[in-house]
Backbone as JSON Lines, residues from 0, in Angstrom:
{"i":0,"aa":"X","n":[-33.05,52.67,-63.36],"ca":[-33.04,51.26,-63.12],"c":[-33.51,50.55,-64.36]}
{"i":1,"aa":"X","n":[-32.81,49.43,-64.68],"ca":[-33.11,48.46,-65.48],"c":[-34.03,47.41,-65.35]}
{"i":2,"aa":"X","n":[-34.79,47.23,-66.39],"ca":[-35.69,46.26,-65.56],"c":[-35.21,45.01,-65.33]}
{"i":3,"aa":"X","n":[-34.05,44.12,-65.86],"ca":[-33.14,43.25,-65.08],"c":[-33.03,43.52,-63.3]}
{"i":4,"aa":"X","n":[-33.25,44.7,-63.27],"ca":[-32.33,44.85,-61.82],"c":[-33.85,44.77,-61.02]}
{"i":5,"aa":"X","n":[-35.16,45.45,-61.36],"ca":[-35.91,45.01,-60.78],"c":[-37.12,43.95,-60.68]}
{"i":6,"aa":"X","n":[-36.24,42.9,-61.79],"ca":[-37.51,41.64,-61.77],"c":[-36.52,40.85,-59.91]}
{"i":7,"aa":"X","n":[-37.51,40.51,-59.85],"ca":[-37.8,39.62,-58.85],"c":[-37.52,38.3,-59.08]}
{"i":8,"aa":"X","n":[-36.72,37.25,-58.38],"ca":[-36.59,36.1,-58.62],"c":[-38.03,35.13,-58.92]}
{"i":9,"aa":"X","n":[-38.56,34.32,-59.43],"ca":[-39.35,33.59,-59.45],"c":[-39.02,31.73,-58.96]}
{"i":10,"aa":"X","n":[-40.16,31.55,-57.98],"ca":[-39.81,30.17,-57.3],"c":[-41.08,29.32,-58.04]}
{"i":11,"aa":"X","n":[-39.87,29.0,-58.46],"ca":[-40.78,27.59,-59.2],"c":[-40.94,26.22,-58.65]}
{"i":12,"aa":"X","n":[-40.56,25.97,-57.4],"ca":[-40.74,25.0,-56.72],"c":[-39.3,24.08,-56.35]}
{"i":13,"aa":"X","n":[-38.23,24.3,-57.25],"ca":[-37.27,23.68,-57.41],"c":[-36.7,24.22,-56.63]}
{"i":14,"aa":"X","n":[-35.33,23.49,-56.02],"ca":[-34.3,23.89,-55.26],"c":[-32.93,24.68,-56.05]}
{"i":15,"aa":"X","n":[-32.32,25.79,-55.74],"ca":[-31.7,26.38,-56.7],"c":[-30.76,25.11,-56.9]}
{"i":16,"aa":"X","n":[-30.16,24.2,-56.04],"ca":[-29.0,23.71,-56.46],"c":[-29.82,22.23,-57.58]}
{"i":17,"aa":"X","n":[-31.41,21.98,-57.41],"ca":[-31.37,21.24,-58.56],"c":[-31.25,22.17,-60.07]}
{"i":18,"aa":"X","n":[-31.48,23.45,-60.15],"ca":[-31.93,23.84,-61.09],"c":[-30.57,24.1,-62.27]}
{"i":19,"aa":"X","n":[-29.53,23.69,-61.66],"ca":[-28.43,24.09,-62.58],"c":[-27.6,22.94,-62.56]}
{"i":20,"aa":"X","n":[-27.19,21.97,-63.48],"ca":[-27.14,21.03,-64.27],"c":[-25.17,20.65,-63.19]}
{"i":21,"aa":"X","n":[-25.1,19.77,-62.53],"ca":[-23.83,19.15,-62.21],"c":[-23.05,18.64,-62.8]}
{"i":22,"aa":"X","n":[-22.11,19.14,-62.68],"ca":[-20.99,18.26,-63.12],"c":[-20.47,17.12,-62.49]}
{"i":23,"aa":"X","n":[-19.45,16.47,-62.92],"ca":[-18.98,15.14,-62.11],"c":[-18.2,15.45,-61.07]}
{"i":24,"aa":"X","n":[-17.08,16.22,-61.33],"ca":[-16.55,16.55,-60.17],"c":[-17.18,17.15,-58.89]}
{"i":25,"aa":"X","n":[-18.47,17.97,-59.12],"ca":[-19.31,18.35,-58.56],"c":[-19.99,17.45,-57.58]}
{"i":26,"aa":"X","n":[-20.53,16.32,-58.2],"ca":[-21.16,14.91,-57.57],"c":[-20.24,13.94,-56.82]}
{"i":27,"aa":"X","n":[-18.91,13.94,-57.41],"ca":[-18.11,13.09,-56.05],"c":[-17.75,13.78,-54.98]}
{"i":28,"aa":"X","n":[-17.71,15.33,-55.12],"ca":[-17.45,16.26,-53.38],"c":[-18.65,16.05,-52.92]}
{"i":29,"aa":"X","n":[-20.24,16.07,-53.33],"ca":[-21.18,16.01,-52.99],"c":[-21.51,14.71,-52.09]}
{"i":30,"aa":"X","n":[-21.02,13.42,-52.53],"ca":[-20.81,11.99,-52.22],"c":[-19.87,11.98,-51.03]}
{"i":31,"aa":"X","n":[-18.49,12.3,-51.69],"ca":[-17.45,12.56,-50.36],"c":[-17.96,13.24,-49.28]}
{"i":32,"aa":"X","n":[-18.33,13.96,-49.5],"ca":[-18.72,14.94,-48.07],"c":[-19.28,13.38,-46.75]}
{"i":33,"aa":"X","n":[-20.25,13.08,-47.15],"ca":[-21.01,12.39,-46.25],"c":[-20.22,11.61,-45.56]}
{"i":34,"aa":"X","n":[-18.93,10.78,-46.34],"ca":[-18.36,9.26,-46.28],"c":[-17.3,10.39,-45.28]}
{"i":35,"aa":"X","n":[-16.31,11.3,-45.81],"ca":[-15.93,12.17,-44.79],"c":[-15.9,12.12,-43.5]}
{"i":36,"aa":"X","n":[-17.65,12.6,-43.36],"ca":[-18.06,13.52,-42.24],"c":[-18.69,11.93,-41.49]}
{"i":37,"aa":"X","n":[-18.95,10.32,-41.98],"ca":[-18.67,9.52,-41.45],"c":[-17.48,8.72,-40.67]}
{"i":38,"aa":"X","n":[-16.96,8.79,-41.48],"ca":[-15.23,8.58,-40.9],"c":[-15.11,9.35,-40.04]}
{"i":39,"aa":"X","n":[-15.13,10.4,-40.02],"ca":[-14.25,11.63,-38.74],"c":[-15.47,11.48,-37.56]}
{"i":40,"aa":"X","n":[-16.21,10.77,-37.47],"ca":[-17.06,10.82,-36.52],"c":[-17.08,9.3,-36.33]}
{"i":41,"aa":"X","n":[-16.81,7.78,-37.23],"ca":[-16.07,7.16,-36.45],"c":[-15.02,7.1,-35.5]}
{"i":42,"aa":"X","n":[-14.03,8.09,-35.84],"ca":[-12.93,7.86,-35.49],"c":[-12.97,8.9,-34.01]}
{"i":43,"aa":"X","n":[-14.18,9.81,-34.0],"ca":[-14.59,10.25,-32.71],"c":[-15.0,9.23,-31.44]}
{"i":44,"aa":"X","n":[-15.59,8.4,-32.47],"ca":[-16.7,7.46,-31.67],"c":[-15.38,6.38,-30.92]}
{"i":45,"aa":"X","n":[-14.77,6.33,-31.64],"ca":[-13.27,5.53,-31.33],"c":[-12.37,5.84,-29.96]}
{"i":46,"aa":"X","n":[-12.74,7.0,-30.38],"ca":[-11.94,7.68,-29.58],"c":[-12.17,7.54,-27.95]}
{"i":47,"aa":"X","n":[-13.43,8.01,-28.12],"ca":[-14.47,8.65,-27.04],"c":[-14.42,7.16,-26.29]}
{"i":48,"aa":"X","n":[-14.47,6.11,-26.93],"ca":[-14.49,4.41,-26.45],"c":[-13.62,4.34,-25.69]}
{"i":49,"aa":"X","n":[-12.38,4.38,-26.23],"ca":[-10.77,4.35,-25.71],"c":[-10.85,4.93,-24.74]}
{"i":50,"aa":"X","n":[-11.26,6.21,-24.5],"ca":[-11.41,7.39,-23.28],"c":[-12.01,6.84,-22.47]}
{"i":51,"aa":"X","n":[-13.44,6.16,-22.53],"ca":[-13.96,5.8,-21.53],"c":[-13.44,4.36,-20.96]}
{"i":52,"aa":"X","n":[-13.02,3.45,-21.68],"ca":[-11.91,2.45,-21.39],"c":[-11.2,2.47,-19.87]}
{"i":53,"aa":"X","n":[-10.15,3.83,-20.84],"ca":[-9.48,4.45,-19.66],"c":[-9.8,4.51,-18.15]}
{"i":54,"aa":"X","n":[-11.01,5.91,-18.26],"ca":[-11.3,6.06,-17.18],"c":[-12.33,4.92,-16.33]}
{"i":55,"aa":"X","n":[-12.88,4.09,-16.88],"ca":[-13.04,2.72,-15.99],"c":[-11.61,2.01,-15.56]}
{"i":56,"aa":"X","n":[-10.92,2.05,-15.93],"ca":[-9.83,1.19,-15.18],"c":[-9.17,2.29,-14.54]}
{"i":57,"aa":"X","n":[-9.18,3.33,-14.95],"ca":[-8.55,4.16,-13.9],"c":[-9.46,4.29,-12.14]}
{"i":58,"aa":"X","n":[-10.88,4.41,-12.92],"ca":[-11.69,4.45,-11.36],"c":[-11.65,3.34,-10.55]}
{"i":59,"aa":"X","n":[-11.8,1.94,-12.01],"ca":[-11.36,0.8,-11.03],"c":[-10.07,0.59,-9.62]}
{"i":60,"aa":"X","n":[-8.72,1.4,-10.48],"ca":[-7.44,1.02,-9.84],"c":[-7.85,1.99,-8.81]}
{"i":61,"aa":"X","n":[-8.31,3.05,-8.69],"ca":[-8.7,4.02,-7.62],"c":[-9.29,3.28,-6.74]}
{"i":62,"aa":"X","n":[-10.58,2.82,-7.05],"ca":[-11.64,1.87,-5.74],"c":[-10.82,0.8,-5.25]}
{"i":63,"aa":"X","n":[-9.92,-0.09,-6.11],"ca":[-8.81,-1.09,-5.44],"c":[-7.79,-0.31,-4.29]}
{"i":64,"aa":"X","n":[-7.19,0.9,-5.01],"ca":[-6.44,1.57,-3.7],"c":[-6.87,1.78,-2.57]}
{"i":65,"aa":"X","n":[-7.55,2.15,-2.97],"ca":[-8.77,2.94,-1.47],"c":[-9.41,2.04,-0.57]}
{"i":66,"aa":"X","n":[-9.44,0.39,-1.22],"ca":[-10.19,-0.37,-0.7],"c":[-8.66,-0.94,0.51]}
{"i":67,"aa":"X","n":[-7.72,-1.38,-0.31],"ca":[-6.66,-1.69,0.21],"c":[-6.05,-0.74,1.28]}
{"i":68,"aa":"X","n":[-5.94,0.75,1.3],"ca":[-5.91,1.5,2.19],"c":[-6.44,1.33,3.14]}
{"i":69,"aa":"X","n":[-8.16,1.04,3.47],"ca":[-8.78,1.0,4.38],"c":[-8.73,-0.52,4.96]}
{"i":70,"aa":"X","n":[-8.34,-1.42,4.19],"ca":[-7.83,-2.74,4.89],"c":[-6.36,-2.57,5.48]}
{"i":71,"aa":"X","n":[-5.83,-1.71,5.2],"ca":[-4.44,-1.48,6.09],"c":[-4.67,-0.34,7.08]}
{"i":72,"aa":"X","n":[-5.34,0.31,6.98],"ca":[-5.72,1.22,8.33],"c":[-6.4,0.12,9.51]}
{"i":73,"aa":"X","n":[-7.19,-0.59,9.37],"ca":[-7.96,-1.26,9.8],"c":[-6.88,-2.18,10.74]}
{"i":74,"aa":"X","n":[-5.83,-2.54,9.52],"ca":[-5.3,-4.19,10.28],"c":[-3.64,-3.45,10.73]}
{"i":75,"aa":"X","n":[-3.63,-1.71,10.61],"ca":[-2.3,-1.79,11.18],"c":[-2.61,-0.05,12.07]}
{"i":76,"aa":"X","n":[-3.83,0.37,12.41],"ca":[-4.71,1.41,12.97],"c":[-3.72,1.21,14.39]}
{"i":77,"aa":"X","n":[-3.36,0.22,15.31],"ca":[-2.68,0.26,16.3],"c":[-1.1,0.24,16.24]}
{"i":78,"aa":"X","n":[-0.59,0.34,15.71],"ca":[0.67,0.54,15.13],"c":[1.93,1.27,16.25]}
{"i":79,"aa":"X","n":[1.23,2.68,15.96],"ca":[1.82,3.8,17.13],"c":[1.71,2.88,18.44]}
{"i":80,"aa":"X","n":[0.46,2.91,18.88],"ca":[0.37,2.08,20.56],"c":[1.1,1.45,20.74]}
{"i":81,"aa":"X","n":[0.93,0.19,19.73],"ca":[1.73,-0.93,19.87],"c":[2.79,-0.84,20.12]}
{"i":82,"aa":"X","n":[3.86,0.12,19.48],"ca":[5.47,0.26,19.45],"c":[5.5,1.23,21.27]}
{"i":83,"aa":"X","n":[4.88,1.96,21.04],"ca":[5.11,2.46,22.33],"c":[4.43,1.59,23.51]}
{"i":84,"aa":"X","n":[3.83,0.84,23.64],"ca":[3.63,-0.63,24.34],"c":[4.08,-1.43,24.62]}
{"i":85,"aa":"X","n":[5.69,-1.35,23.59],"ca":[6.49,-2.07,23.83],"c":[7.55,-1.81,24.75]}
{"i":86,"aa":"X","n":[7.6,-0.48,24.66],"ca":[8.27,-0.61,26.47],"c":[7.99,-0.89,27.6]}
{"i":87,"aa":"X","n":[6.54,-0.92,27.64],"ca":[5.85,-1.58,29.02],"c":[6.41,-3.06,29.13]}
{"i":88,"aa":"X","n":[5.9,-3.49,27.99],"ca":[6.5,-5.15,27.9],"c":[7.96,-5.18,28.36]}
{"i":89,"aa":"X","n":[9.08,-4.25,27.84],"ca":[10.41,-4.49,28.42],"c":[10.9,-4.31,29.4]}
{"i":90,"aa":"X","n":[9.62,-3.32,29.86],"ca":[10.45,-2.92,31.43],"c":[9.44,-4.26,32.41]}
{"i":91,"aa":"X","n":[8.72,-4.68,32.07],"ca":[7.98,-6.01,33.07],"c":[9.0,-6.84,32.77]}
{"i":92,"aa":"X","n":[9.31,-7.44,31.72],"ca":[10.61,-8.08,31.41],"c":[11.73,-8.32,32.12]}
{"i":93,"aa":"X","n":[11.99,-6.57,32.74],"ca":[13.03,-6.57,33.23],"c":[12.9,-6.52,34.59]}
{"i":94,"aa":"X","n":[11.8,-6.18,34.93],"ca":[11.76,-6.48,36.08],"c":[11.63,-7.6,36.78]}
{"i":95,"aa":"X","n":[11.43,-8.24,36.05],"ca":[11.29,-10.24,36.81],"c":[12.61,-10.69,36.25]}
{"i":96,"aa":"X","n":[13.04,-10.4,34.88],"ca":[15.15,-10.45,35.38],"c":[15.16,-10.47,36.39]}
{"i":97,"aa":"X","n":[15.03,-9.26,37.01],"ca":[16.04,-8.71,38.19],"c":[15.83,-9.57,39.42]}
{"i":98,"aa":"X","n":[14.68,-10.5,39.42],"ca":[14.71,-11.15,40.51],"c":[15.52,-12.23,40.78]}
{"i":99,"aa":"X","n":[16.4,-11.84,41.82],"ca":[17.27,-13.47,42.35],"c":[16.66,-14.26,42.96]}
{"i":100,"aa":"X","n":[17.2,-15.65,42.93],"ca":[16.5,-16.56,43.1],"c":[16.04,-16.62,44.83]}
{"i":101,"aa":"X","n":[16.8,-15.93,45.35],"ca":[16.47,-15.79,46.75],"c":[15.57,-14.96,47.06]}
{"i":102,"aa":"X","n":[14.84,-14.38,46.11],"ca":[14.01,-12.86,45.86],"c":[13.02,-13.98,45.37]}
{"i":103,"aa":"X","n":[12.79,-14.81,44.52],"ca":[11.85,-15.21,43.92],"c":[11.4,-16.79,45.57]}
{"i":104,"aa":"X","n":[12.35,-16.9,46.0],"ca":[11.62,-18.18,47.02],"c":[11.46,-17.15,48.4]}
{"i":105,"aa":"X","n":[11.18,-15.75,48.23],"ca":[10.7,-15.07,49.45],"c":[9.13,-15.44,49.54]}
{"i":106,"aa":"X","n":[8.69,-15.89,50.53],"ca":[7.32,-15.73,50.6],"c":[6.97,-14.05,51.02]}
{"i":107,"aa":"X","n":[7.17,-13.15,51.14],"ca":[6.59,-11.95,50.98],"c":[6.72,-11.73,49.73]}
{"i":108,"aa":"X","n":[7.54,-11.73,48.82],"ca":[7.29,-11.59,47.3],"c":[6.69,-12.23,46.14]}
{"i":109,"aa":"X","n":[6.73,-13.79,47.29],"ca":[5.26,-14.24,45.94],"c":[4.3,-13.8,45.36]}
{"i":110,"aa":"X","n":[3.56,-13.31,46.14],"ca":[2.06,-12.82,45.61],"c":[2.3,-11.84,44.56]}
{"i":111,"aa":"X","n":[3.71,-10.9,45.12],"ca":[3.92,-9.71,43.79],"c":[4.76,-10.55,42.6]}
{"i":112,"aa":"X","n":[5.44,-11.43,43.0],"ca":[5.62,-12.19,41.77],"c":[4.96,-12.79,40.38]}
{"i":113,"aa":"X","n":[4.03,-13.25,41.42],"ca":[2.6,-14.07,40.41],"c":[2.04,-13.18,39.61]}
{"i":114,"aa":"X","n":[2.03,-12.58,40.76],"ca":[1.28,-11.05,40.15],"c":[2.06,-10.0,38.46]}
{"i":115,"aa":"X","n":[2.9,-10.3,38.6],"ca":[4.1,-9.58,37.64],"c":[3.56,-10.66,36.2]}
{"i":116,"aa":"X","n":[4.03,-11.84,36.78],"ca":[4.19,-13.19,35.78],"c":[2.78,-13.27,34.93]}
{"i":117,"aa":"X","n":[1.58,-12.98,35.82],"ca":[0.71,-12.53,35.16],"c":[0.35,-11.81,34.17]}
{"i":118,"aa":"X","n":[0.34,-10.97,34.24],"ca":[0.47,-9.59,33.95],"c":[1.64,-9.91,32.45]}
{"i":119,"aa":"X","n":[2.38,-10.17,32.96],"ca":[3.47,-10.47,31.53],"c":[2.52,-11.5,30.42]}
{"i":120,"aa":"X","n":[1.93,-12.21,31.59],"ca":[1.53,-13.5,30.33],"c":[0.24,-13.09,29.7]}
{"i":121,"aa":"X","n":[-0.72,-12.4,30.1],"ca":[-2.15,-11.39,29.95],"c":[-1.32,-10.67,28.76]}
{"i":122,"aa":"X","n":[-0.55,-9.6,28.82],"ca":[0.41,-8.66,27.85],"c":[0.66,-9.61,26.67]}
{"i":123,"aa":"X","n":[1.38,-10.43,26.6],"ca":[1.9,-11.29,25.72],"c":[0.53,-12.04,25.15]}
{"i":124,"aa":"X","n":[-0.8,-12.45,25.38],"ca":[-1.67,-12.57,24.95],"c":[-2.53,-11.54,24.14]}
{"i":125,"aa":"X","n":[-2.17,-10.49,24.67],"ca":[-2.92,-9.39,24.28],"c":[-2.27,-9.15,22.95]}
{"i":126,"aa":"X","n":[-0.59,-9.24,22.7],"ca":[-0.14,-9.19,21.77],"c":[-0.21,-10.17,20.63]}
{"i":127,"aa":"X","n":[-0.45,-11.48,20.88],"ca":[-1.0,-12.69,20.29],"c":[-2.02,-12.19,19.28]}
{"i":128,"aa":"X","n":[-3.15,-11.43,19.88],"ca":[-4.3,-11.44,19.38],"c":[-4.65,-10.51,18.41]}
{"i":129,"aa":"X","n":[-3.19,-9.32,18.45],"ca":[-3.39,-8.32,17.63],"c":[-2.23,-8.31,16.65]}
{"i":130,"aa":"X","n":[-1.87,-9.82,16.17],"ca":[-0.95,-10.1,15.33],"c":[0.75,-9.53,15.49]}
{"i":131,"aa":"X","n":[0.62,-9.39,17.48],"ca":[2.41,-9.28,17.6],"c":[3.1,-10.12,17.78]}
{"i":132,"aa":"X","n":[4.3,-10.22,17.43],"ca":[4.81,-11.27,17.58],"c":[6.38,-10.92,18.12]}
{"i":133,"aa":"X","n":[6.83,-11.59,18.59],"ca":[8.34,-11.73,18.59],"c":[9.06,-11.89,17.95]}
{"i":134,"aa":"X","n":[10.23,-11.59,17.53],"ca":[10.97,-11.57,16.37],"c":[12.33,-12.36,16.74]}
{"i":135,"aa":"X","n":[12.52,-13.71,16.56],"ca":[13.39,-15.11,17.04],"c":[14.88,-14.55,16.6]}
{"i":136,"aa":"X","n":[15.86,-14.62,17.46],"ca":[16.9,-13.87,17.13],"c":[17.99,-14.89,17.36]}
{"i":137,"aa":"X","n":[18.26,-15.12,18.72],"ca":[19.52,-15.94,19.32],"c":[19.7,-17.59,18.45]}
{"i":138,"aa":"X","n":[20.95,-17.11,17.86],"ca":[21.18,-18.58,17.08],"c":[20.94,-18.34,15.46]}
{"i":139,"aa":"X","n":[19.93,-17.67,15.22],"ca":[19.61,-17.52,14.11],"c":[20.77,-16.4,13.08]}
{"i":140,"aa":"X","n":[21.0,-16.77,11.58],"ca":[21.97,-15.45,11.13],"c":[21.27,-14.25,11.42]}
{"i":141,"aa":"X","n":[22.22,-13.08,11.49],"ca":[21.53,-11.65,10.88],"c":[20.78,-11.06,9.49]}
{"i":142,"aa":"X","n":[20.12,-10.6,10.34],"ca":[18.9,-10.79,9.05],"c":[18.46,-8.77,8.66]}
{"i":143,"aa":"X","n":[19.0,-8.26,8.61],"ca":[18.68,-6.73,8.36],"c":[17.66,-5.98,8.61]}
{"i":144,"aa":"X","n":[16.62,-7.1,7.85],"ca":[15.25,-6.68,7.66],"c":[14.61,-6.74,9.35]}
{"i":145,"aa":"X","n":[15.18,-7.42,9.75],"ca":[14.76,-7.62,11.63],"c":[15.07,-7.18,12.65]}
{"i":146,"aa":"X","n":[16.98,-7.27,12.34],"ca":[17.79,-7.24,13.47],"c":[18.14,-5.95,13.3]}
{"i":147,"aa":"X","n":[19.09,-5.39,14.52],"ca":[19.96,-4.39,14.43],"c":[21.28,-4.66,15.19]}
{"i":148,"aa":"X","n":[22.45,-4.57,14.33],"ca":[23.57,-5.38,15.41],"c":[24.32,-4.22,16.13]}
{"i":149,"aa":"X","n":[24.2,-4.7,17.01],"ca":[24.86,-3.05,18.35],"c":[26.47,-3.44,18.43]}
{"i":150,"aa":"X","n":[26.48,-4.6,17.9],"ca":[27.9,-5.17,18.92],"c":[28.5,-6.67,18.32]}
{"i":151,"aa":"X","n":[29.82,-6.61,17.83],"ca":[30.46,-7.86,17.23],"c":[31.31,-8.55,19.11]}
{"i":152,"aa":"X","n":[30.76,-10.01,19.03],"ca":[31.07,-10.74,19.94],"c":[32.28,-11.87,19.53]}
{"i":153,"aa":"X","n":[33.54,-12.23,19.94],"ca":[34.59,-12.92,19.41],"c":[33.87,-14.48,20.11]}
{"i":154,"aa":"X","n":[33.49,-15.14,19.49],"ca":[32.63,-16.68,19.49],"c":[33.21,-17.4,18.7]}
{"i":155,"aa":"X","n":[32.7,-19.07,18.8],"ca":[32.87,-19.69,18.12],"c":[32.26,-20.19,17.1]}
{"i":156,"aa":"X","n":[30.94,-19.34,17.4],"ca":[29.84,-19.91,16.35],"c":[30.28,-19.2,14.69]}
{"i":157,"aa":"X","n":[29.45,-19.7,13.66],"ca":[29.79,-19.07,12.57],"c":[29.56,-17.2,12.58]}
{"i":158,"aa":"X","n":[30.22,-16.53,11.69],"ca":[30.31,-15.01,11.95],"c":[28.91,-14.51,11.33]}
{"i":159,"aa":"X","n":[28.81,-13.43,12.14],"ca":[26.94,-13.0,11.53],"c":[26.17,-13.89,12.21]}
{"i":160,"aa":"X","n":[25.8,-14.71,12.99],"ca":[25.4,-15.72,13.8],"c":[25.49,-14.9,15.5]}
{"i":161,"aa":"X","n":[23.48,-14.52,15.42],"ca":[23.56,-13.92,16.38],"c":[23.81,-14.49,17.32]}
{"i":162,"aa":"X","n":[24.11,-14.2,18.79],"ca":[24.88,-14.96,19.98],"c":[24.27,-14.01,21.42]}
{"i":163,"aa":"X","n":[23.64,-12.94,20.95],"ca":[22.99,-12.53,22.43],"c":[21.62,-11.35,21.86]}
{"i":164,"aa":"X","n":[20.76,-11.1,22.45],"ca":[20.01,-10.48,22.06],"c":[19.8,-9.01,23.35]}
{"i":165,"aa":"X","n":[19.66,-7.41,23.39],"ca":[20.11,-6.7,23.78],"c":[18.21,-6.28,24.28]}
{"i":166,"aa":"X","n":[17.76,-6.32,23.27],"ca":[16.5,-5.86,23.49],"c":[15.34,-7.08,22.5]}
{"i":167,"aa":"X","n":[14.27,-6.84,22.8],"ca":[13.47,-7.72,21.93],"c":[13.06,-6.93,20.81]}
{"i":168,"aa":"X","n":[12.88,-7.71,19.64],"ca":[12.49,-7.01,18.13],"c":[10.47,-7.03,18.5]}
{"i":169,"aa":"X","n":[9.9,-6.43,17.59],"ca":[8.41,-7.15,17.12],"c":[7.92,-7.17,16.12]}
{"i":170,"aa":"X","n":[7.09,-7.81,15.22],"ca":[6.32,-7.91,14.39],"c":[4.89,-7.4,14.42]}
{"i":171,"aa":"X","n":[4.2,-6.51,13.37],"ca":[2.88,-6.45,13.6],"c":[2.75,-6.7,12.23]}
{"i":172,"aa":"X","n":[2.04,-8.71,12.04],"ca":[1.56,-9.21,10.79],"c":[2.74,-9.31,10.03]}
{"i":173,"aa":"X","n":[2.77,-8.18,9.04],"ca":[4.52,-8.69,8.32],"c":[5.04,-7.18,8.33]}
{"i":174,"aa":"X","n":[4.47,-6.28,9.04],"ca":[5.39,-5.33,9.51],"c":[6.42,-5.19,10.38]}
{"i":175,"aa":"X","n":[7.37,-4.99,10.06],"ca":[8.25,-4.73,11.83],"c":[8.17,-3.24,12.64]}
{"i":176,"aa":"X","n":[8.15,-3.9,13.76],"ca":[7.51,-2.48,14.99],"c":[8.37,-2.48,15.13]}
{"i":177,"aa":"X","n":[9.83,-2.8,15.63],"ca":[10.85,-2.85,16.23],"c":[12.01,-3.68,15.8]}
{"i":178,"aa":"X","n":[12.91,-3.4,15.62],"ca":[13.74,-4.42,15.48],"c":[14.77,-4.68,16.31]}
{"i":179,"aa":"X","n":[15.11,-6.18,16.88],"ca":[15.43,-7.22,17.9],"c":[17.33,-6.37,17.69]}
{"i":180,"aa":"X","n":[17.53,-5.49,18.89],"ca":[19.18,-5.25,18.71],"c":[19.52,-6.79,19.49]}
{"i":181,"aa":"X","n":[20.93,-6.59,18.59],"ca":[21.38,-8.28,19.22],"c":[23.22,-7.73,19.05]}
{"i":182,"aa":"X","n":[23.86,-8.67,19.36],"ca":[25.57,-8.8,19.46],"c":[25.43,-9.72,18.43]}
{"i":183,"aa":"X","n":[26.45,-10.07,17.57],"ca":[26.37,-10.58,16.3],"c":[27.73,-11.53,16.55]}
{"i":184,"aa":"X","n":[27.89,-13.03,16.24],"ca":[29.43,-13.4,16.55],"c":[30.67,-13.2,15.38]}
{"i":185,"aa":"X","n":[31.84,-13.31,16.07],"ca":[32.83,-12.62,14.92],"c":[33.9,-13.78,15.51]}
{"i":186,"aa":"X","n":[34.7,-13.94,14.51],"ca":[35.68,-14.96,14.47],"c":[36.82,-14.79,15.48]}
{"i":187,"aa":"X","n":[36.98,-15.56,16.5],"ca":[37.5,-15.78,17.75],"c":[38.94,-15.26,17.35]}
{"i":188,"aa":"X","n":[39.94,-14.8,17.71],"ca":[41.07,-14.59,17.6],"c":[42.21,-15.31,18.07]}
């Protein structure tokens, strides 16, 4: 062994990288580095902003859905009933049709009369209150969104101009439960 190989470094207090003299090119990578490693961690910070941006309006549009969901469960939760409720309503309907007028001035059938007429007008309140409505047909054009036409009638009224109504339509709010079949008029021959 040489004694090169076994001296020992000596620390003189200095840092090795002051101890050996820089060059210029040396000192602007030294400089760059920092401005670098600033930038790329703006452009993190940028980033990360944008991201969170995002996901606030995304959670926002989420809590708006969800809020709106549960205001339509709420205001259309009877829906099913309702439509199937509506045959009760048609067959009471039809059953006070059916009464002739000699049927309706029986005094044994008054009391079940009143009784019916009731009952229809209680129903029809009940529907009032839970935003049903009737859906206005006779006279009025065909309207798609409402009607359903079963049947062209030779009239004089203008064509598409309903002229009889088959069953009743309904509304729940601005939904339709049902829609009003009707005969539709068609140009007389």
């Amino acid at each position: 062994m040489t004694d090169i190989e076994n001296e020992t470094p000596v620390d003189n207090g200095t840092p090795p990288e002051a101890e050996a003299p820089e060059t210029e090119g040396e000192t602007a990578t030294v400089e760059a580095a920092p401005q670098d490693e600033a930038a790329r961690l703006a452009e993190q910070l940028a980033a990360v902003q944008q991201d969170l941006l995002y996901a606030r309006a995304e959670t926002q549009n989420v809590r708006r859905r969800a809020e709106k969901e549960v205001a339509d469960a709420h205001a259309y939760a009877a829906t099913k009933f309702a439509r199937d409720i509506l045959s009760v309503a048609d067959n009471l309907g039809r059953a006070l049709a059916s009464l002739s007028e000699e049927q309706r001035a029986d005094e044994a059938i008054k009391p079940l009369l009143t009784g019916l007429e009731a009952t229809e007008r209680e129903l029809m309140s009940v529907f009032e209150r839970h935003g049903i409505t009737r859906i206005a047909a006779v006279g009025l054009p065909l309207d798609p969104n409402q009607h359903q036409a079963m049947l062209e009638i030779p009239s004089e009224k203008d064509p598409g101009t309903i002229v009889q109504e088959m069953q009743a339509g309904y509304m729940m709010k601005d939904r339709l439960l049902r829609p009003a079949m009707v005969g539709v008029a068609k140009k007389a021959e």
